[in-house]
KEKE-3310 file (N, C-alpha, C; in steps of 0.2 Angstrom, whole numbers, plus 5000, padded with zeros to 4 digits):
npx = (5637:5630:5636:5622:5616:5610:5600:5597:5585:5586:5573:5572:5568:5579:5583:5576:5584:5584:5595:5600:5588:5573:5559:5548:5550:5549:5540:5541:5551:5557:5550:5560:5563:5554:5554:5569:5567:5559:5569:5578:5567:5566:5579:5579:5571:5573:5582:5579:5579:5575:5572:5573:5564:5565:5555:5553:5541:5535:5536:5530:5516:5514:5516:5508:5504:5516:5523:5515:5513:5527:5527:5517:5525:5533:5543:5551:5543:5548:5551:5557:5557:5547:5550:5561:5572:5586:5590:5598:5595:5582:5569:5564:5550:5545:5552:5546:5533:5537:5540:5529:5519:5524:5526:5513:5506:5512:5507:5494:5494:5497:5493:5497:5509:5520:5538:5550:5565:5575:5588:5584:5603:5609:5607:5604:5600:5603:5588:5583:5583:5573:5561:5557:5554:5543:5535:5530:5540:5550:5563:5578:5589:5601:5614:5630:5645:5657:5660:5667:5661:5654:5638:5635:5628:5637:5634:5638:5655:5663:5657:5653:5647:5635:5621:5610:5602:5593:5584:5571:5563:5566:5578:5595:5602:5615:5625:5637:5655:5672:5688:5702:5716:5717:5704:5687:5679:5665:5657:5644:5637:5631:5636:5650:5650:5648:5660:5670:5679:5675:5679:5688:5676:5667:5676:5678:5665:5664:5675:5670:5658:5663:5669:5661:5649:5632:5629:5623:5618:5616:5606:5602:5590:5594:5607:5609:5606:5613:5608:5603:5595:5610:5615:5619:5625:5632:5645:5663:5664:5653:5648:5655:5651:5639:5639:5650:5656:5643:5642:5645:5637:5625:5629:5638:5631:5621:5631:5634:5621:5621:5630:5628:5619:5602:5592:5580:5577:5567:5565:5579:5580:5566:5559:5556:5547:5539:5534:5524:5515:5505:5498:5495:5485:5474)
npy = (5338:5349:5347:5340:5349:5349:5364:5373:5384:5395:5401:5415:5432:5443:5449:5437:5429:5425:5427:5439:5450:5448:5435:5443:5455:5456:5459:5473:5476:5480:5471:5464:5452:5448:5453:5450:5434:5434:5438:5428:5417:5421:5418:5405:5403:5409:5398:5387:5378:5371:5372:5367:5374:5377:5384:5396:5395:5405:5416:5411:5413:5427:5428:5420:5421:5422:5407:5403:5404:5400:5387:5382:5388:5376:5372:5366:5364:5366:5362:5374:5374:5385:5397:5397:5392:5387:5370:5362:5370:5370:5362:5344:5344:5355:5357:5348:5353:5365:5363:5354:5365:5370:5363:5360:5375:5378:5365:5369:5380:5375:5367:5353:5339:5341:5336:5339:5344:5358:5363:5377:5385:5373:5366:5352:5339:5320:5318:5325:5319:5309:5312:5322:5312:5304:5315:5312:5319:5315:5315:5324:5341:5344:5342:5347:5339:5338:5351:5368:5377:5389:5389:5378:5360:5345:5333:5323:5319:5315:5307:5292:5293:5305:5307:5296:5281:5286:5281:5267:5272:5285:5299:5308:5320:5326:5341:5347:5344:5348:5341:5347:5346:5342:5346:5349:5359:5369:5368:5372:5383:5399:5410:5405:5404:5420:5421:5415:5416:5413:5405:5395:5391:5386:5376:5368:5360:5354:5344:5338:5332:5324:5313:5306:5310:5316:5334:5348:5363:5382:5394:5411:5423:5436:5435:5437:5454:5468:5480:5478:5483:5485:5479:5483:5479:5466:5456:5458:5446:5442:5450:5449:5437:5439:5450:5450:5453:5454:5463:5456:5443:5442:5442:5429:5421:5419:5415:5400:5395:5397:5387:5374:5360:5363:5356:5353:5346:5335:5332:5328:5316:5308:5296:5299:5307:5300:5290:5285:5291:5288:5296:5309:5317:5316)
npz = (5337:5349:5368:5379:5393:5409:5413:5426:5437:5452:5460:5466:5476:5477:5491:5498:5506:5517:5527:5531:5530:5533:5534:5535:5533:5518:5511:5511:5504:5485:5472:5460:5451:5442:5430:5427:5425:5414:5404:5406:5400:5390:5381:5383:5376:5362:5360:5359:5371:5386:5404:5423:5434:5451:5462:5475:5487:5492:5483:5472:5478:5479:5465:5456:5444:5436:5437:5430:5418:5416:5418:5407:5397:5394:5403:5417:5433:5450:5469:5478:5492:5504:5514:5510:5522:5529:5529:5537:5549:5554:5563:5561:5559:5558:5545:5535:5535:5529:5516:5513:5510:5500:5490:5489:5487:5473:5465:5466:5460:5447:5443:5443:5446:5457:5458:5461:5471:5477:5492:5502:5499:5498:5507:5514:5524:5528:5535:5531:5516:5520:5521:5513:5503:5509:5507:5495:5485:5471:5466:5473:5472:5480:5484:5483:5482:5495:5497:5504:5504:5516:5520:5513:5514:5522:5517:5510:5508:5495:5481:5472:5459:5452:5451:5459:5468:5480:5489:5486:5475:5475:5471:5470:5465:5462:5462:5452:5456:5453:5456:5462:5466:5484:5487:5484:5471:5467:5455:5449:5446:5448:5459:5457:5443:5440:5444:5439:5424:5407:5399:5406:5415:5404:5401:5411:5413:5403:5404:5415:5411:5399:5407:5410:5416:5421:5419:5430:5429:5436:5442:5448:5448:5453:5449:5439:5438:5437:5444:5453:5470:5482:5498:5513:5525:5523:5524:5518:5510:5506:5500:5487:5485:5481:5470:5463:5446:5439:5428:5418:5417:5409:5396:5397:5401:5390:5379:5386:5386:5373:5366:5372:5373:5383:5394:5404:5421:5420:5407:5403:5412:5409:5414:5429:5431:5426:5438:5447:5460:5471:5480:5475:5471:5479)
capx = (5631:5630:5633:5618:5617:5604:5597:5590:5585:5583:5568:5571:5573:5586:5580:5575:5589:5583:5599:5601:5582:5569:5553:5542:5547:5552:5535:5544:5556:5558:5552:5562:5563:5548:5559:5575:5565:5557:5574:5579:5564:5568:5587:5578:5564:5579:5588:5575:5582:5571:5575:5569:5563:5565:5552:5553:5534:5531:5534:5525:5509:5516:5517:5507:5502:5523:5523:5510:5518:5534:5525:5514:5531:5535:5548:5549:5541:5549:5551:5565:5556:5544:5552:5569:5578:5591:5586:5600:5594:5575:5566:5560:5542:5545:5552:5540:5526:5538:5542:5518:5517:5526:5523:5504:5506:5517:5503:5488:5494:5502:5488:5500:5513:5527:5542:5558:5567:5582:5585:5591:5609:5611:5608:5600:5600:5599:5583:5578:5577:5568:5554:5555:5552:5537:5530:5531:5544:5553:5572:5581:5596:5603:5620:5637:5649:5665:5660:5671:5656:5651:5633:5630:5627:5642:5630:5642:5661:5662:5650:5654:5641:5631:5617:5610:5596:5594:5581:5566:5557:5568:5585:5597:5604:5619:5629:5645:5659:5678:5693:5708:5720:5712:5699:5682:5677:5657:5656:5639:5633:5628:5641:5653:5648:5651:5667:5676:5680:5668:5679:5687:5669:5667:5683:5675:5659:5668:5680:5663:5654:5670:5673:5653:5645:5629:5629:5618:5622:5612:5608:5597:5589:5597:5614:5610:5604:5617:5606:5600:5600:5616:5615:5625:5627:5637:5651:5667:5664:5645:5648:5661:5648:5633:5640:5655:5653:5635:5639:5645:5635:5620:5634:5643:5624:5621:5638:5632:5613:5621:5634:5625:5610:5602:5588:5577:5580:5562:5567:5584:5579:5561:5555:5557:5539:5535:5534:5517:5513:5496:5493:5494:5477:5470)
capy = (5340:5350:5341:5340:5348:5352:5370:5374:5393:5393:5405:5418:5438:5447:5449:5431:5423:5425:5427:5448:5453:5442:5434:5447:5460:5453:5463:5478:5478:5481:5465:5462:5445:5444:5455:5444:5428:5435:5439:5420:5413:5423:5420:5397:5399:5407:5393:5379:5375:5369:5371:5366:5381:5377:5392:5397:5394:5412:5420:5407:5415:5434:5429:5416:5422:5419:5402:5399:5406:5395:5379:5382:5387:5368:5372:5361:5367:5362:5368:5376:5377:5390:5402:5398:5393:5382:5363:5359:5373:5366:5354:5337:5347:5360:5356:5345:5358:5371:5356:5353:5370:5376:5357:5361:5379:5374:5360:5372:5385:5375:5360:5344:5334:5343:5330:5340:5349:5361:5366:5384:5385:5366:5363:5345:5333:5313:5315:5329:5318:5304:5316:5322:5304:5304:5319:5313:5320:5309:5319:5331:5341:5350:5339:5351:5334:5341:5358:5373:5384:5387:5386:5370:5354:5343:5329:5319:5322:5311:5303:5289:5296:5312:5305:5288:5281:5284:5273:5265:5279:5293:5299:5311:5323:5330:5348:5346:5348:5345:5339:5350:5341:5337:5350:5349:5366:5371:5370:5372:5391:5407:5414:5403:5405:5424:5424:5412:5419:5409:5401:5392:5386:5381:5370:5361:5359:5349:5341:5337:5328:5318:5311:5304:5314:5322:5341:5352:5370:5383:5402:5414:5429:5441:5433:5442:5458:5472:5486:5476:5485:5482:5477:5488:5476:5462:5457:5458:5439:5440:5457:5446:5431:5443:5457:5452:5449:5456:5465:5451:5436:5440:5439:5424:5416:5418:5407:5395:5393:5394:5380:5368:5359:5367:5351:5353:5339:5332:5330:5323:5310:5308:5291:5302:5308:5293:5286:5283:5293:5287:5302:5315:5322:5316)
capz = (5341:5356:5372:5384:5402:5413:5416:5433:5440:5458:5457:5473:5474:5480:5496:5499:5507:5525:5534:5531:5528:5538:5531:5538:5531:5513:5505:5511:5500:5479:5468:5453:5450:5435:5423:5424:5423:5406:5400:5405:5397:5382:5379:5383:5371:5358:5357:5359:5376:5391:5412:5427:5439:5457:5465:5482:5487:5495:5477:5471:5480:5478:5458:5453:5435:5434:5438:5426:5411:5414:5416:5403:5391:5395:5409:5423:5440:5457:5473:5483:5498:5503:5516:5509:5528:5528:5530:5544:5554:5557:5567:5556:5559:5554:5538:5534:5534:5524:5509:5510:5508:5495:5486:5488:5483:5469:5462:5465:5453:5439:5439:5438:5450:5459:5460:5462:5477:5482:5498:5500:5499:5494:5517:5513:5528:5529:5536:5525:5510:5521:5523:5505:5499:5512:5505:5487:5481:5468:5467:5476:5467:5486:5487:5483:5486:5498:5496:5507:5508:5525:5522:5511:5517:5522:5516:5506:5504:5489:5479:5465:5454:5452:5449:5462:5471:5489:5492:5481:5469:5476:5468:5470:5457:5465:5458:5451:5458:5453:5461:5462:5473:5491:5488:5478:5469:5464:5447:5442:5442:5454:5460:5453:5438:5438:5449:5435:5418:5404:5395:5412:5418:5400:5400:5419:5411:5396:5409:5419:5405:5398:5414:5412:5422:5421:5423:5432:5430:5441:5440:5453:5443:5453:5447:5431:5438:5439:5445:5462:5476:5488:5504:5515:5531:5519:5523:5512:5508:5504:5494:5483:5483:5476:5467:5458:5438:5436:5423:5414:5418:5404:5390:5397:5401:5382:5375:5388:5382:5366:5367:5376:5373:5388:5396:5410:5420:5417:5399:5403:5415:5410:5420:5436:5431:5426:5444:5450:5466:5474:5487:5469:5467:5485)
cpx = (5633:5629:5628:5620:5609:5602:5592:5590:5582:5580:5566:5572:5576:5587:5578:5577:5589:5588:5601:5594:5578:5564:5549:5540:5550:5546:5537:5549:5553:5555:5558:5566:5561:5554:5566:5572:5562:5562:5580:5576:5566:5575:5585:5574:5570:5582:5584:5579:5575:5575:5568:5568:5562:5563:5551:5545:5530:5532:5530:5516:5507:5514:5513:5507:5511:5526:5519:5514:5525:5532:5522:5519:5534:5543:5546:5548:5543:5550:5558:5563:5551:5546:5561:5575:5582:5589:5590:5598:5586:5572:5563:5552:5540:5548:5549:5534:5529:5538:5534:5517:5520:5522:5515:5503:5506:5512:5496:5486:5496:5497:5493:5507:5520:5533:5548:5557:5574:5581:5588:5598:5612:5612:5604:5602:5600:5591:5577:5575:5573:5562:5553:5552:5545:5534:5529:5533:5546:5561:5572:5590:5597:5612:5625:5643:5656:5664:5665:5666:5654:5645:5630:5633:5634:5639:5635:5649:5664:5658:5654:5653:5635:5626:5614:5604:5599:5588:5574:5564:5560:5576:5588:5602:5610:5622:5637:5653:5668:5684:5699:5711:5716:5706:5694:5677:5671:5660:5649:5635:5632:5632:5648:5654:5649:5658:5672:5677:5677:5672:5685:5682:5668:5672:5680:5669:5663:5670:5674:5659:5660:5669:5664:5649:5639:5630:5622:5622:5614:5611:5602:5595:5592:5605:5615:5606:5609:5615:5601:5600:5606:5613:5620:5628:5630:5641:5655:5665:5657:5646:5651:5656:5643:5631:5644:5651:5645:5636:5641:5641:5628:5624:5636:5634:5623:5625:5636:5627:5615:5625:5632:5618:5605:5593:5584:5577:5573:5563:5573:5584:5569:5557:5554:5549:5535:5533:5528:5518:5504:5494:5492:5487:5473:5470)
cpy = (5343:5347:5342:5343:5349:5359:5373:5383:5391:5399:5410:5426:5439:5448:5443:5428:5421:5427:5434:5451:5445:5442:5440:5451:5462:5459:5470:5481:5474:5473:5466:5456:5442:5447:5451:5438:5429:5436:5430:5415:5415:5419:5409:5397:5401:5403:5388:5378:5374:5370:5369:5376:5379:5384:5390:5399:5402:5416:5420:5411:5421:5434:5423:5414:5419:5412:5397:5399:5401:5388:5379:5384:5380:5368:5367:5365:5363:5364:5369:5378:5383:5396:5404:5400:5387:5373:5362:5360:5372:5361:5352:5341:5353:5362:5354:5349:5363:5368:5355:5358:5373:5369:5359:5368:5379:5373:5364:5378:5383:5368:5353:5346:5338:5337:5329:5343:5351:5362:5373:5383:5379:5366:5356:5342:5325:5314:5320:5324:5310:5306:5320:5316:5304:5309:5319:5316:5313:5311:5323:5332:5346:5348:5343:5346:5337:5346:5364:5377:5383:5385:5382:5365:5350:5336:5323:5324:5321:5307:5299:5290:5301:5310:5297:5289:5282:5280:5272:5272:5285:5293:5306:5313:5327:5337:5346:5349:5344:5347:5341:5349:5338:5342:5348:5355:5366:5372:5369:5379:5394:5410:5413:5402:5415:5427:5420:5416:5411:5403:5394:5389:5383:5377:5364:5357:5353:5344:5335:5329:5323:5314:5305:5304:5319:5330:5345:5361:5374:5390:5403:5422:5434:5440:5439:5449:5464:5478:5485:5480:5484:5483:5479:5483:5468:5462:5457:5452:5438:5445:5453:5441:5433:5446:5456:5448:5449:5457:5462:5445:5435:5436:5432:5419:5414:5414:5403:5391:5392:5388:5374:5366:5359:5363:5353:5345:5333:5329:5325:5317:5310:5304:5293:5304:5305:5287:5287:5284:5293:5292:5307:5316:5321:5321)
cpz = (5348:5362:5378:5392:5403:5417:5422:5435:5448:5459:5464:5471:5479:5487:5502:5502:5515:5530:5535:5533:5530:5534:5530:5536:5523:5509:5506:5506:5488:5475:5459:5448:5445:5429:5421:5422:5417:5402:5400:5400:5389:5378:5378:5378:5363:5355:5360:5367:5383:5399:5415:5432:5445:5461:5473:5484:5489:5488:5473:5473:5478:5470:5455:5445:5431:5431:5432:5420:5411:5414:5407:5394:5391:5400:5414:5428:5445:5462:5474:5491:5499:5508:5515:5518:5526:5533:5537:5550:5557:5559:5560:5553:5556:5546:5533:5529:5530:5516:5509:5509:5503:5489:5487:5484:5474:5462:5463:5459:5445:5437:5438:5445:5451:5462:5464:5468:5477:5487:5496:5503:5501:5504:5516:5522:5526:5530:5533:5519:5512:5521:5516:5503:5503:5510:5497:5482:5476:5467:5471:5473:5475:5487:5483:5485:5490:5498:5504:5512:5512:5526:5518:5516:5516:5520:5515:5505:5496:5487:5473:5460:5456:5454:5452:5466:5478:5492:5484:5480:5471:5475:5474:5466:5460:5459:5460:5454:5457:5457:5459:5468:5477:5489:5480:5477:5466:5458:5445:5444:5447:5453:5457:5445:5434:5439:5442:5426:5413:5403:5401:5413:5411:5400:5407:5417:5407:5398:5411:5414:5402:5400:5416:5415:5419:5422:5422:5434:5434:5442:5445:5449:5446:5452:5441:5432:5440:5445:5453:5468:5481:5496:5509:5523:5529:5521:5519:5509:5503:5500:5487:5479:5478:5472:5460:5451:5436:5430:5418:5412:5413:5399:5391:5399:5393:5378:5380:5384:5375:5365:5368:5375:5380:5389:5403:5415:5422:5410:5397:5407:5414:5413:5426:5436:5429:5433:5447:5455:5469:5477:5480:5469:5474:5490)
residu = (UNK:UNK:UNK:UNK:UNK:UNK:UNK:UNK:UNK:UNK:UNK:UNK:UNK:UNK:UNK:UNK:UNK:UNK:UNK:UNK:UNK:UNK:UNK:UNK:UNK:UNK:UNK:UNK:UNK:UNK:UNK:UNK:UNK:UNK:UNK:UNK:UNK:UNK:UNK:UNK:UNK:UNK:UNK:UNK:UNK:UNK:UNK:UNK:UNK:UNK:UNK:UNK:UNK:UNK:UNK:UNK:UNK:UNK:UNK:UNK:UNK:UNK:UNK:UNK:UNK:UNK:UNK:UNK:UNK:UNK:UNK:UNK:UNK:UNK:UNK:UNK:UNK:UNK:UNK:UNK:UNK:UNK:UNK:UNK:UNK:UNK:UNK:UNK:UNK:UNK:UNK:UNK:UNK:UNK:UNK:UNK:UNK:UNK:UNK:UNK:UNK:UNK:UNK:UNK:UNK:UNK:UNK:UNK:UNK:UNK:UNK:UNK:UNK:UNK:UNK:UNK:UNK:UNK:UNK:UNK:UNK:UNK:UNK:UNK:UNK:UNK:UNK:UNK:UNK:UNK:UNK:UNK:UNK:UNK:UNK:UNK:UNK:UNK:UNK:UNK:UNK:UNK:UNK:UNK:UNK:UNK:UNK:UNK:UNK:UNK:UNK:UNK:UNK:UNK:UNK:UNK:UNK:UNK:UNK:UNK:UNK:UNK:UNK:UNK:UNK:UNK:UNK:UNK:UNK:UNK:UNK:UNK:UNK:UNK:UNK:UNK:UNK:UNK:UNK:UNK:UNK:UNK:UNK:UNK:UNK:UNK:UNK:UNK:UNK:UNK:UNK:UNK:UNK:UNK:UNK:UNK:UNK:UNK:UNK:UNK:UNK:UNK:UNK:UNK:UNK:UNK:UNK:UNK:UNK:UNK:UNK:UNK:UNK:UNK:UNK:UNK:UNK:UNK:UNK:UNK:UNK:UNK:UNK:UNK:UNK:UNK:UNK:UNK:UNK:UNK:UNK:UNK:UNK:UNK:UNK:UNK:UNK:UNK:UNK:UNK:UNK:UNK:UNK:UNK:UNK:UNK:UNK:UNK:UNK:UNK:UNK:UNK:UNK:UNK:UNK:UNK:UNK:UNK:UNK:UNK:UNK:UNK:UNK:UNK:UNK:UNK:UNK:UNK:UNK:UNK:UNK:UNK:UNK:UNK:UNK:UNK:UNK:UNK:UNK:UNK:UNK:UNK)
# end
């Protein structure tokens, strides 16, 4: 039997990521966001397989009709924030209000209970997820444990378990990451995911799960889009982060979704939606 992971899509375009190309003038440029996720949902309904969709709430409004068609394929809908900025970088207040708006968004286009959250580029805070838990979240997957990368969250260097409560009714789902010497390496998808060669991230994957570990793997639709426009004020680093292995990462998407029993992580943890939120529908 194939062994269980969890499929998540962090549901943003290309253009999205705020720190090159600013909110403001995001309707300015190209979408092409809807065709890759049609070729995602395809390649999951294929092979029986299920995800969560963490959507960034301003495409959410841009694309509703989108939203709807994934829920309504029995995908999970969560958020990832609505202007997609980085959790560190915001007052408590203004977090707040971008985490009720996308959450309201979210649950006005899909009819039923937003529970999950990413942040963008896994920037979680302490008092980020005290204020998720106040806004009736019930998880957040943003934690990267020890990670190098300059913009995740330094949240945790080491965690016992992936998978733990942070306080009553509210978890965290952390992203895998293994320990090569003193150093703890991404392993669960984007860019990592294209920059490794497959049959490497499948052996970490494998490793990952052994070792009794949930895994959470992680894909951005323009991961899988070769013909995106480039972005000419990149640096070497960022060029490497967003380019390299396009035109590989459908094919090596495909042995993945095939190999693995591919969960949404509603489905693999499912009492999470079973948690009784009183404010829901008021």
């Amino acid at each position: 039997m194939a062994q269980s992971i969890m499929f998540t899509v962090d549901l943003e375009e290309w253009f999205t990521d705020g720190r090159e190309i600013q909110m403001a003038s995001w309707d300015n440029y190209e979408s092409r966001v809807e065709s890759t996720v049609y070729a995602i949902l395809e390649l999951l309904t294929k092979h029986n397989a299920k995800a969560t969709f963490f959507v960034l709430g301003w495409i959410a409004c841009k694309k509703p009709h989108l939203i709807q068609e994934i829920f309504a394929m029995g995908h999970e809908i969560a958020s990832h924030g609505f202007a997609h900025e980085l959790v560190y970088s915001l007052s408590k207040e203004t977090f707040r209000n971008d985490i009720r708006k996308s959450k309201h968004s979210l649950e006005d286009i899909i009819g039923a209970e937003v529970i999950g959250y990413r942040a963008p580029c896994f920037s979680m805070t302490h008092w980020g997820l005290d204020i998720l838990k106040e806004e009736g979240f019930v998880y957040d997957s943003s934690v990267v444990p020890g990670s190098f990368h300059d913009l995740y969250s330094k949240l945790y260097n080491k965690l016992e378990q992936p998978f733990f409560k942070v306080k009553e009714q509210f978890w965290e789902l952390s992203l895998p990451a293994l320990s090569i010497g003193n150093i703890q390496l991404p392993w669960g998808g984007g860019g990592f995911f294209r920059l490794y060669p497959y049959l490497l991230f499948q052996y970490g994957i494998q490793k990952w799960i052994s070792e009794g570990n949930p895994y959470v793997f992680y894909i951005h639709p323009y991961d899988l889009d070769p013909n995106q426009p480039r972005q000419a004020n990149f640096s070497l680093l960022n060029k490497i982060r967003r380019y390299y292995g396009l035109q590989s990462s459908r094919h090596k998407l495909e042995q993945l979704v095939s190999q693995f029993q591919c969960k949404s992580i509603a489905e693999y943890y499912p009492f999470l939606h079973q948690i009784e939120n009183k404010n829901w529908g008021t």
